[in-house]
C-alpha positions, 0 to 999 in steps of 0.5 A: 588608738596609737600607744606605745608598744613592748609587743617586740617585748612580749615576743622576747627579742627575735633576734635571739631567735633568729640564731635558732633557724632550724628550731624556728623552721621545725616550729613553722612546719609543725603549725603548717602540717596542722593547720592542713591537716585541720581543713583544706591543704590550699592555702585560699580555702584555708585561713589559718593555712594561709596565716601559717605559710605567710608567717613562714615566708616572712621568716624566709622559710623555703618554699620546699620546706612549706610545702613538705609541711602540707604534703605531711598532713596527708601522709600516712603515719604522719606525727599527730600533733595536740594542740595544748595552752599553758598559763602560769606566772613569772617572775614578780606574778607576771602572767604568761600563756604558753601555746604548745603543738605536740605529739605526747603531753606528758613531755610537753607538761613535765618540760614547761612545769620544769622551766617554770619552776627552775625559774621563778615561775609557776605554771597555773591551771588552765584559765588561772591567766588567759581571763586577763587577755584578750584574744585578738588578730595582730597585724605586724608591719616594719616601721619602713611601711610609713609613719604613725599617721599614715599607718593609722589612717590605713588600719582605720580604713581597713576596720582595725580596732587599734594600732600601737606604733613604735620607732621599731614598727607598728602593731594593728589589732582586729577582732579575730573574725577581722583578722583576713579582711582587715589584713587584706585591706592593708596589704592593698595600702601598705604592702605586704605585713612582716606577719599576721597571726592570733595573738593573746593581748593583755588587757593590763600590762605590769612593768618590770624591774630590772632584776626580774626582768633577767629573770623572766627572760630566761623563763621565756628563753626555756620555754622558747627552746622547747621544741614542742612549745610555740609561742609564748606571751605576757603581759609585762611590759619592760622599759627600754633602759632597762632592755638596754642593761640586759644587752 
């Protein structure tokens, strides 16, 4: 079950991230409004609620900003907000999917086509990608949470279907219908998980040189700084020698 992970590759260096706080609250609230706006405003009667307000407490987002994203949903003339996946390919035919909450698609379309094509990239049809992953529950726990033997005997008792460790952390994957059980069942052993979501898993991962690397990483980077644009995977897989030459 255990491998080597790039998934911190894949989310693309968070912290670089961390450096946009504001971005990265205004993306939380806009999961949140929509996930309360889709069922249930309570988090226990509502699982993707749940995971939403548990990705923005890892983030450290404040529990008034939490719970104005709720309130929101129920607000008259609040924001509509689509839910829209884009797939296309990067640098060297890596495949990428875009994940995009937003309140006018054309915007949106012309914004992620524009990074693509300044880029190297090329945004594809919807399916053109998505067939090459799995969609899958992923449970992301720091690697202060135990070594790889006692992390793999906890996802297995909690009916993980795999783990991938690294000296970064660990990376449990489920079924999507597993993602709440399994998640629960870890928390008992491992404490609290640094997030729990759905994820896009590639089923093959494609290394990268190091100049197409650069690359890609600005494609990531554009898609990133969209305000409308969630989250963004791929199936590359970049080694740490030439993470190190990028910086």
């Amino acid at each position: 079950m255990a491998g080597h992970s790039k998934f911190k590759n894949i989310m693309h260096r968070k912290g670089a991230q961390d450096k946009k706080r504001s971005a990265m609250f205004s993306k939380l609230s806009r999961e949140i409004t929509v996930a309360a706006k889709m069922g249930m405003p309570d988090p226990d009667m509502n699982p993707r609620l749940r995971l939403a307000v548990n990705a923005a407490k890892a983030q450290s987002m404040p529990k008034d900003n939490i719970q104005r994203a709720i309130d929101k949903a129920s607000a008259a003339g609040g924001e509509d907000y689509e839910e829209i996946r884009y797939e296309g390919y990067g640098p060297a035919g890596i495949a990428l999917i875009v994940e995009a909450l937003t309140d006018n698609r054309n915007r949106t379309a012309t914004n992620v086509r524009t990074a693509f094509s300044k880029n190297g990239g090329n945004l594809g049809a919807s399916g053109a990608v998505s067939h090459g992953f799995d969609r899958m529950g992923l449970i992301t726990y720091p690697a202060s949470a135990g070594d790889e033997e006692k992390v793999l005997e906890a996802a297995m008792e909690a009916g993980a279907d795999d783990i991938e460790s690294t000296e970064d952390g660990h990376d449990i994957w489920t079924n999507m219908e597993d993602l709440h059980a399994v998640s629960g069942a870890l928390e008992k052993t491992l404490g609290e998980a640094e997030s729990v979501k759905l994820a896009w898993r590639p089923q093959v991962r494609v290394d990268v040189a190091e100049a197409d690397a650069q690359t890609l990483f600005k494609l990531i980077d554009a898609l990133d700084d969209d305000d409308d644009v969630q989250t963004v995977w791929g199936n590359y897989e970049v080694s740490d020698e030439v993470m190190e030459k990028l910086g």
